[in-house]
C-alpha positions in Angstrom: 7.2 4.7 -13.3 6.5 7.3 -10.9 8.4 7.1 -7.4 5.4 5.9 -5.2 5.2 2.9 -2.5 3.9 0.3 -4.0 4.0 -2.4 -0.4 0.8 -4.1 -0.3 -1.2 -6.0 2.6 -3.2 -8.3 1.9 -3.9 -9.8 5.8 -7.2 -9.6 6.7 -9.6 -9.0 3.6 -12.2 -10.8 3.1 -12.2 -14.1 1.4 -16.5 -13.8 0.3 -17.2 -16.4 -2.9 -19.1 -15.2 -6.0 -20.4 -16.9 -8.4 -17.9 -15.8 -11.0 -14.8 -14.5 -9.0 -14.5 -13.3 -5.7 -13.6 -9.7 -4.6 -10.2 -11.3 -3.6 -9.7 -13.0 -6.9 -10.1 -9.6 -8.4 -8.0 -7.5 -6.3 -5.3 -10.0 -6.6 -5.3 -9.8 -10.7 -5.7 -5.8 -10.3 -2.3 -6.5 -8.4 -0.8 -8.7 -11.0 -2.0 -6.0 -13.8 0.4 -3.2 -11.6 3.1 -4.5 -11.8 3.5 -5.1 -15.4 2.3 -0.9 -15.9 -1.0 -2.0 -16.8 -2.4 0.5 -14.7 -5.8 0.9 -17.0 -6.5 -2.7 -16.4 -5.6 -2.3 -13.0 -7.8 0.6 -12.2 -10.8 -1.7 -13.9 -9.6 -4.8 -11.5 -9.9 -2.5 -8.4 -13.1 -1.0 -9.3 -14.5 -4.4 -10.2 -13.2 -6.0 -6.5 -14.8 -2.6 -4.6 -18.4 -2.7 -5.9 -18.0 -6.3 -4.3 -16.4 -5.4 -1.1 -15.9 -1.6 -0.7 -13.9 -2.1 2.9 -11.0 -3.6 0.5 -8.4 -0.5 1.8 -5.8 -1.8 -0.3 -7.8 -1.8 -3.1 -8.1 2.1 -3.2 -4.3 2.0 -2.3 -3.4 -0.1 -5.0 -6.5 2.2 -8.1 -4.5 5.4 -6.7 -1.5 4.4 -7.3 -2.4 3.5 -10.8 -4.2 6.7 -11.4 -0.7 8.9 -9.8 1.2 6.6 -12.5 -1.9 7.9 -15.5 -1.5 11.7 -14.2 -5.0 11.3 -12.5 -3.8 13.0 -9.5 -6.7 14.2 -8.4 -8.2 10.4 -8.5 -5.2 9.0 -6.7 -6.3 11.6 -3.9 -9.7 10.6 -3.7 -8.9 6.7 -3.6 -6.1 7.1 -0.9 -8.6 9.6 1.2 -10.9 5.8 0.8 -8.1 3.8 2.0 -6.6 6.3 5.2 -10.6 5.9 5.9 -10.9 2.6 6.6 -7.4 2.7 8.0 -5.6 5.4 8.9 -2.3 3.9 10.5 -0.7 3.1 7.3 2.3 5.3 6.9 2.0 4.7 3.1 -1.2 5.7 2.6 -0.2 9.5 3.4 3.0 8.9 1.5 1.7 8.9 -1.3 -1.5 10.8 -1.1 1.3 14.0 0.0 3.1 13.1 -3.5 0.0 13.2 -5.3 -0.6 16.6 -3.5 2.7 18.0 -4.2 1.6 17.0 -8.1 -1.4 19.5 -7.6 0.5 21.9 -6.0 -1.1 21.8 -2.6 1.8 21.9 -0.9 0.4 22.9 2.7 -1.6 19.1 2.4 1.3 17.4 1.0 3.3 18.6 4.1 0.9 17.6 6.6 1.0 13.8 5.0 4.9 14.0 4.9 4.9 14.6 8.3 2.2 12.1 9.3 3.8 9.3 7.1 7.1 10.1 8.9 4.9 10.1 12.7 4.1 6.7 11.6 6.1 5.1 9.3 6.0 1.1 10.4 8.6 -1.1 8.6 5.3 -3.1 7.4 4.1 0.0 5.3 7.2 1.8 4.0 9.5 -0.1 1.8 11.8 3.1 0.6 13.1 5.6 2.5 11.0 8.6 2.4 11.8 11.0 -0.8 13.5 14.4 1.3 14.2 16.0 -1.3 10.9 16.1 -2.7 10.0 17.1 0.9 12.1 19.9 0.8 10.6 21.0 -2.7 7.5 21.3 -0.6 9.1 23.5 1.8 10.4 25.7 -0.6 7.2 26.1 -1.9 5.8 26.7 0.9 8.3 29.4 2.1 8.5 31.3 -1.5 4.4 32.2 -0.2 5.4 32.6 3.3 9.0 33.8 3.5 8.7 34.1 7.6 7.0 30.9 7.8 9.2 29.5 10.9 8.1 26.2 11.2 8.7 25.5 7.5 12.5 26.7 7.6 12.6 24.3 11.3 11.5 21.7 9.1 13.5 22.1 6.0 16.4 22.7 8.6 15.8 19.0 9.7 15.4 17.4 6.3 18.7 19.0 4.9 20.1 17.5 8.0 19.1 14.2 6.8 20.6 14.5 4.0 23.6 15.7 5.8 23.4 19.0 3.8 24.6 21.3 7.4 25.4 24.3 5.2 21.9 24.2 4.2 20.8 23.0 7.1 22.7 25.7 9.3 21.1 28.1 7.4 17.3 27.2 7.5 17.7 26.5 11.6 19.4 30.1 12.0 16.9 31.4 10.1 14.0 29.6 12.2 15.4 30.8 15.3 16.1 34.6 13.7 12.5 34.3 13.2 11.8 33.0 16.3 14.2 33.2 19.4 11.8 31.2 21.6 12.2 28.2 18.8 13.3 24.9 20.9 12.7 22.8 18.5 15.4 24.5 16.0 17.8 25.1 18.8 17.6 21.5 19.1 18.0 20.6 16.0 20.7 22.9 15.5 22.8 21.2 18.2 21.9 18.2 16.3 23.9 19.7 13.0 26.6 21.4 15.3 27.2 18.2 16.9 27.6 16.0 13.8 30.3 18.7 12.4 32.2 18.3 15.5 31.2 22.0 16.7 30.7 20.4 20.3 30.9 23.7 22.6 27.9 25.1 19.9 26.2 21.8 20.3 25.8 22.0 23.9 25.6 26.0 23.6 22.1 25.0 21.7 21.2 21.9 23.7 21.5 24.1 27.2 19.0 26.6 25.3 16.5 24.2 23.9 15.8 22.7 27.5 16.1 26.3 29.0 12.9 27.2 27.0 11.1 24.1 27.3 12.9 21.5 29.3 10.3 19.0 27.3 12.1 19.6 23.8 14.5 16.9 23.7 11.5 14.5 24.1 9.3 16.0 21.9 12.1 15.7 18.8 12.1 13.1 16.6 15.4 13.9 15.0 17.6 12.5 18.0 21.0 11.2 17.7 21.9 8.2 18.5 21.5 7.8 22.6 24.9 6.2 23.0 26.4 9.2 21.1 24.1 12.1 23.1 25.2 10.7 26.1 29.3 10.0 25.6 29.0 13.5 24.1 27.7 14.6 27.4 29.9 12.3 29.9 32.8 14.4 28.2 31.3 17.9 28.7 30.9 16.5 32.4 33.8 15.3 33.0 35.7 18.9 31.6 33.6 21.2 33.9 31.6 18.8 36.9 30.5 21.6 38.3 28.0 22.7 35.7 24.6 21.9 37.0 23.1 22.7 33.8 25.2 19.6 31.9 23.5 17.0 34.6 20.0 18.3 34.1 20.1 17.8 30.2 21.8 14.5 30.5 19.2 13.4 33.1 16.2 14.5 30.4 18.1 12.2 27.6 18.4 9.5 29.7 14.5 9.9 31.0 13.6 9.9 27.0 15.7 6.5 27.2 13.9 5.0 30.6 17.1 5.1 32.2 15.7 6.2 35.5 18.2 5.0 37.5 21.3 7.2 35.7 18.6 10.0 35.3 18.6 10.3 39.5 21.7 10.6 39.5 22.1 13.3 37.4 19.3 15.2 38.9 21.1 14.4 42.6 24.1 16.0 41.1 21.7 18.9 39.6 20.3 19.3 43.2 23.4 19.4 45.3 24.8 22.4 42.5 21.9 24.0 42.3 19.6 23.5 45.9 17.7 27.2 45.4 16.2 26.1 42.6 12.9 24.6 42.6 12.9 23.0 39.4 15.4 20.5 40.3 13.5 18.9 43.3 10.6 19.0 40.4 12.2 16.8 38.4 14.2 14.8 40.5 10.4 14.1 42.3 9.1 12.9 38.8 12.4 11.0 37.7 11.6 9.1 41.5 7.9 8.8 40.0 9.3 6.7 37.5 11.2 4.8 39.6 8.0 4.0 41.9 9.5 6.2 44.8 6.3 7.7 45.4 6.7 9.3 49.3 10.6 10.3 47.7 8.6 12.0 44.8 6.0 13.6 47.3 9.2 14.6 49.3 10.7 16.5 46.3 7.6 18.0 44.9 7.0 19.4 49.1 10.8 20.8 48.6 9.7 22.8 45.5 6.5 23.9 46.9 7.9 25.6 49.5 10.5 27.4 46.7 7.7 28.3 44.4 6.0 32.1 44.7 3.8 31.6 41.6 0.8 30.2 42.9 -0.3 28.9 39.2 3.1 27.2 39.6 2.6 25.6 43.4 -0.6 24.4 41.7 0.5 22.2 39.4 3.2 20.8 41.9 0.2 20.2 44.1 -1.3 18.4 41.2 2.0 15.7 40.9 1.9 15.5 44.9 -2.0 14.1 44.7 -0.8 12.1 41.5 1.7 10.4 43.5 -0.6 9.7 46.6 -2.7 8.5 44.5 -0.6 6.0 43.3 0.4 5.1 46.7 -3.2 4.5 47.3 -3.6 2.5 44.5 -0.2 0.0 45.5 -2.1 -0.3 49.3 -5.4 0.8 49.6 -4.8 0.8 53.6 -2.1 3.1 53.7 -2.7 5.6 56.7 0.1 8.0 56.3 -0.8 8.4 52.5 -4.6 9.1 53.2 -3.4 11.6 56.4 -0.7 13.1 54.3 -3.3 13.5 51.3 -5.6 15.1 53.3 -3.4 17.5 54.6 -2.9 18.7 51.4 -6.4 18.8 50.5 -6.6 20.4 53.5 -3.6 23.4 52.6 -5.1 24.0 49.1 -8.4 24.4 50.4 -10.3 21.0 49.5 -11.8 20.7 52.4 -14.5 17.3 51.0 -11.9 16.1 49.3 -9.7 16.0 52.9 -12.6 15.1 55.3 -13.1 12.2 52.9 -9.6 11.1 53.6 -9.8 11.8 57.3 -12.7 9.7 57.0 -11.1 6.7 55.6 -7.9 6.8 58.2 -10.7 6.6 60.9 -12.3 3.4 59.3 -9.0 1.6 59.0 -7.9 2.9 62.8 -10.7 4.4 64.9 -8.8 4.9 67.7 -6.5 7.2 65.3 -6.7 10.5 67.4 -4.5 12.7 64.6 -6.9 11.9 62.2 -10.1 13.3 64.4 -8.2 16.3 65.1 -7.2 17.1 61.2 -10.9 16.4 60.8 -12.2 18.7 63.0 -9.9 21.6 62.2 -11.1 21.3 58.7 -14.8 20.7 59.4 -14.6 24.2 61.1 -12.8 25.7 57.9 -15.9 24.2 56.1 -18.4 25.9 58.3 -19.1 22.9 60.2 -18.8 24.1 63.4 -20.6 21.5 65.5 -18.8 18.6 63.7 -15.9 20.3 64.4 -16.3 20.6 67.9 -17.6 16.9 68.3 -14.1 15.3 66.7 -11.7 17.7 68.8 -13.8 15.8 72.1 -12.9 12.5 70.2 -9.2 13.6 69.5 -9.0 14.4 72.8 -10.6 11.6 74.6 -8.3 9.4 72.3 -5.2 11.4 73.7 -6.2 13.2 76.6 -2.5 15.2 77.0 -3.0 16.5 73.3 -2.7 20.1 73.7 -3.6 21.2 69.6 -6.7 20.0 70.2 -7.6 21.4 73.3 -6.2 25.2 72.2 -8.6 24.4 68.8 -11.2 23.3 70.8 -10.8 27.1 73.2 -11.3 28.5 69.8 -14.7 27.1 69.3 -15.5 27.6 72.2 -14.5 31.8 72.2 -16.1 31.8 69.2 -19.4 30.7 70.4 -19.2 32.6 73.5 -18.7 29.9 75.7 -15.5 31.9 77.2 -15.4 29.6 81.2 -15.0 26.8 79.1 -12.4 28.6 76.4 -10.2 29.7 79.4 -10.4 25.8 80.9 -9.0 24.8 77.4 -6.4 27.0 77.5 -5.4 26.5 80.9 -4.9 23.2 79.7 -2.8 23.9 77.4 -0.3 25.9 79.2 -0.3 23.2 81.7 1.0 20.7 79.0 3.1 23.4 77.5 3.7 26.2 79.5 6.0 27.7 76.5 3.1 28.2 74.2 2.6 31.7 73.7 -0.2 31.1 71.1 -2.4 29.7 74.5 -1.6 33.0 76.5 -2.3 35.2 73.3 -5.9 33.2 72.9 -6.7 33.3 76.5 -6.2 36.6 77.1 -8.4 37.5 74.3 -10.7 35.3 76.1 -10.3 36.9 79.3 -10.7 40.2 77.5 -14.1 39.4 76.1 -14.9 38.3 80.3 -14.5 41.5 80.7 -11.2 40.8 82.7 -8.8 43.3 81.7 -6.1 43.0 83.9 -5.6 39.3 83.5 -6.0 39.5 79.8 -3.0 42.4 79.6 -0.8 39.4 82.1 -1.6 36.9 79.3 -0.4 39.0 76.2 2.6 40.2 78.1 3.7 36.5 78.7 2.9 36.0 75.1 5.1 38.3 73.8 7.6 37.7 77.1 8.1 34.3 74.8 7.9 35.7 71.6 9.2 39.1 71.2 8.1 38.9 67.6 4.4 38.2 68.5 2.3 40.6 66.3 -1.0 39.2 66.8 0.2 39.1 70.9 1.1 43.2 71.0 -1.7 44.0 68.9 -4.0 42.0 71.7 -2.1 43.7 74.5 -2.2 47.1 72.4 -6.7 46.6 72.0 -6.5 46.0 75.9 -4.6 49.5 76.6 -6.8 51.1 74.2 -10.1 49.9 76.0 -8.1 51.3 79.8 -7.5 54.6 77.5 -3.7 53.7 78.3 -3.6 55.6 74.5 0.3 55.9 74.7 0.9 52.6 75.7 -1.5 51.4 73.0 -0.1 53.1 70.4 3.5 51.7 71.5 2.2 48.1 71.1 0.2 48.9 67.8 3.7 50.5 66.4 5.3 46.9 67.4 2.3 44.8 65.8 2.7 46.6 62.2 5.9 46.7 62.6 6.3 42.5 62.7 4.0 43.0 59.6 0.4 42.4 61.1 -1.9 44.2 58.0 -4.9 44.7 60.0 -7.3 47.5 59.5 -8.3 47.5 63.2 -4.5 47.8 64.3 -4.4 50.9 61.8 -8.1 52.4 63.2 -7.4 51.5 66.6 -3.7 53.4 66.1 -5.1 56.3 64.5 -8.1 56.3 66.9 -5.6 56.7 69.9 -3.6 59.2 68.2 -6.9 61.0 67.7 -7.6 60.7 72.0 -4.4 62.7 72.6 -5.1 65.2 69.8 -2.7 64.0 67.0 -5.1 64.5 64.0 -2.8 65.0 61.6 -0.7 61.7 62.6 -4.1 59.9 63.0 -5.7 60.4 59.5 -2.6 58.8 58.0 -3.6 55.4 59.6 -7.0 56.2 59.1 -6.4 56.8 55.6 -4.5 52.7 55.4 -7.2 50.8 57.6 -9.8 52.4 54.5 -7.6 51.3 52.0 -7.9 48.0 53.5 -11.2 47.6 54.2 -13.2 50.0 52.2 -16.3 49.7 53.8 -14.7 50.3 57.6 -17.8 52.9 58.4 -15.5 53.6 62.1 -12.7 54.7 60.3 -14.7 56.8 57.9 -16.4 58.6 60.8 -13.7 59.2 63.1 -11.6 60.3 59.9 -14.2 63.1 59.2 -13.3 63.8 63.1 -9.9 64.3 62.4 -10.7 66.4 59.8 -12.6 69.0 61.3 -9.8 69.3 63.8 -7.4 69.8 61.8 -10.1 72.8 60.1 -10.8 70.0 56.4 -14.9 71.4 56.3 -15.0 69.9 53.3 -13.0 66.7 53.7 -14.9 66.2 57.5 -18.4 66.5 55.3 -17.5 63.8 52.9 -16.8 61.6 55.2 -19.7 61.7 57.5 -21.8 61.3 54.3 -19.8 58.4 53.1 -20.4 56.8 57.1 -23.9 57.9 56.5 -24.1 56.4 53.5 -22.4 52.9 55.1 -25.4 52.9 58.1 -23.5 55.5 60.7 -26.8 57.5 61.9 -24.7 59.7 64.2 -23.3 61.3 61.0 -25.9 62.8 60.0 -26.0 64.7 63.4 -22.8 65.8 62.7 -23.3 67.4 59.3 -26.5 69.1 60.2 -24.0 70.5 62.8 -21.1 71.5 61.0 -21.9 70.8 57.1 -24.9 73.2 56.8 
């Protein structure tokens, strides 16, 4: 007899009475009629039973087997296509529809069922262990049309493993990963071999690289070792070198495969201490606390690596665990304050502002008197172009906490911003009163004062700025825009110099820099910062113009011309004047 799986089920079909015999009746002799090799009489049983009852799934099963045992292997295909219809979790069904592919020589489909049978492969279903070498027949198949067909050496790497073959495994897994140098899967697997010949240092030479391209790869592998061996294995490459950060974070994936949480934190807290600059160890250590229902010690971790990260497509997804985890605080305690504020302040730093207000929201229905949570509110209402609502929770914020100076140097902002500038300068006066070290309420309200029209008072309020912050770009380019309007060019162009200097890219500190440099006839000097306040704002009709200025100074016709045309062009009427003038 052909080498098929021949485990029936009978649970759960149908017990309907005929008047002669039943479906069940039938299937049952079809059954009887197998296993004496009757498979004719058998294939006649089976049809019989399904023109009764065509859900019988075990009943195409059993006609396909008998037509694989006749040669009818096309038939066998069609009846156990039938049966993985009606239910396809049955490891044996694709068992033996893949041998009856092989037969055919489709050895692409008879792979594809090898690998699903083995996916599956309940006790329940699969009496025999499944036929490798015939496997491997398939592979070869396969590889003799494909010869660089990498997952098919992987593969036939694995099942030459199984049959503890490692010269021929060996070979197929180097030649997957010749093919493919970015192959975790083989690299693991190739440990795998390595480690059951007692080549340990190759072992964990391939281990280290499978997780170094996808630290997933250990989980994702079905051909694992057994745990306690994995893990001994690794306690001894620990214990020769503890100071190899890498050997902790592989250990702490095999034991998070296992759910051993609790050892896998302690790996990653030895990863962390070894190896604090990187931000994938905070990653996982947050997840591995996850796990362990840490949730704020998982937000704390993921924060860490944040912070680390440069690649914004990267902070992304960090900022996707953080909400994952706040969520699941939320879920454990729907009334839990600091996870709604702490949520919404990261809703509020990746720009979600609805998603934040509707945090905010819910802190002030659980605590109205919560003055934080009015504040937070506010500031991102303004972000969201709401500048009345804004304004209306900084009052509440600070009517709540009347000695809260944020909110009362937010609330100057508003209020500059709208041109109330009496009741800006209150705010900030306030501010300074309750901290008189907060060079960010001198720098605001001498902008304010500056828009007053009060000069002098503005230039004392950037100079004590930067009096407490020596570093204060934004302060010395303030102080430098109040020289420039008292034509104190010089002394402009000293605190412009400072501002760039303590990196403030700004086209206007670039115009305003060149424009001074201009007013005491450096025109060469000037069109270089004219030239970078364009190139950052391209559409900076000023710097165009007074460029063009420059230019016919320095005796540029042609290079003045295009400029006025290109202000003319942006909405500068004067510049047409100018090349009537000069341009005709």
């Amino acid at each position: 007899m052909r080498k098929i799986i021949i485990t029936m089920l009978l649970a759960g079909m149908g017990s309907i009475l005929y008047s002669q015999e039943s479906a069940e009746e039938l299937f049952k002799t079809a059954e009887s009629k197998f296993y004496t090799n009757d498979f004719k009489s058998t294939i006649e049983y089976c049809t019989k039973a399904l023109d009764m009852d065509p859900n019988i799934c075990e009943a195409y099963f059993v006609r396909g087997n008998s037509k694989y045992q006749t040669g009818d292997f096309k038939g066998a295909v069609d009846d156990y296509n039938h049966a993985i219809d009606l239910d396809p979790g049955k490891a044996g069904y694709y068992y033996n529809r893949a041998n009856a592919k092989y037969s055919l020589e489709d050895y692409f489909g008879a792979i594809d069922d090898y690998n699903r049978a083995l996916e599956l492969k309940p006790e329940t279903t699969i009496s025999d262990e499944p036929d490798y070498k015939k496997m491997i027949k398939a592979y070869d198949k396969i590889i003799d049309i494909n010869p660089d067909n990498v997952k098919a050496y992987t593969i036939r790497g694995i099942l030459n493993a199984k049959l503890l073959d490692h010269t021929a495994a060996l070979s197929d897994l180097n030649k997957a990963i010749n093919l493919d140098p970015e192959n975790a899967k083989a690299y693991y697997a190739r440990g795998n071999v390595k480690f059951n010949i007692k080549d340990y240092n190759g072992a964990v030479v391939d281990y280290n690289r499978a997780v170094e391209i996808n630290s997933s790869s250990v989980t994702k592998t079905p051909e694992l070792m057994d745990y306690a061996q994995i893990i001994e294995f690794y306690n001894k490459i620990v214990e020769q070198d503890p100071e190899d950060a890498a050997q902790y974070r592989i250990r702490g994936v095999i034991k998070c495969k296992y759910k051993d949480y609790k050892g896998a934190l302690e790996d990653y807290n030895m990863f962390v201490k070894l190896n604090p600059d990187d931000p994938y160890a905070y990653s996982a250590r947050g997840e591995v606390r996850f796990l362990l229902n840490d949730h704020y010690g998982a937000v704390k971790d993921y924060m860490i690596s944040v912070e680390m990260i440069t690649d914004n497509t990267k902070k992304d997804t960090e900022y996707g665990k953080i909400m994952k985890a706040y969520d699941k605080i939320l879920e454990i305690n729907p009334f839990d304050i600091k996870a709604y504020m702490e949520r919404g302040n990261i809703n509020y730093i990746i720009n979600n502002y609805s998603s934040a207000i509707m945090d905010y929201d819910r802190v002030i229905e659980i605590n109205p008197e919560n003055h934080n949570a009015y504040f937070c509110r506010g500031r991102t209402k303004y972000m969201s172009g709401d500048i009345e609502g804004s304004l209306q929770d900084y009052n509440k914020s600070i009517e709540l906490k009347p000695g809260f100076a944020l909110a009362y140097l937010n609330r100057g902002g508003i209020f500059t911003e709208t041109g109330h500038i009496t009741e800006a300068i209150s705010d900030y006066d306030k501010v300074i009163e309750l901290d008189p070290e907060c060079s960010v309420a001198y720098k605001e309200r001498g902008y304010a004062k500056l828009k007053s029209g009060n000069k002098k008072e503005a230039l004392e309020d950037y100079s004590q700025a930067i009096t407490l912050d020596s570093t204060y770009a934004e302060a010395y380019f303030g102080r430098g825009s109040v020289k420039y309007y008292l034509e104190d060019y010089k002394g402009a162009i000293e605190d412009y110099n400072k501002a760039i200097k303590n990196n403030y890219v700004n086209a206007t500190a670039y115009y305003n820099r060149g424009f001074s440099k201009s007013r005491l006839g450096k025109h060469k000097n000037a069109l270089k910062d004219y030239n970078k306040a364009i190139e950052l704002d391209p559409g900076y009709v000023d710097a165009y113009f007074n460029r063009g200025y420059s230019k016919h100074y320095i005796g540029d016709k042609y290079g003045a011309c295009f400029d006025w045309s290109k202000a003319g062009e942006l909405g500068y009427d004067e510049a047409y004047n100018l090349i009537k003038q000069y341009c005709q």
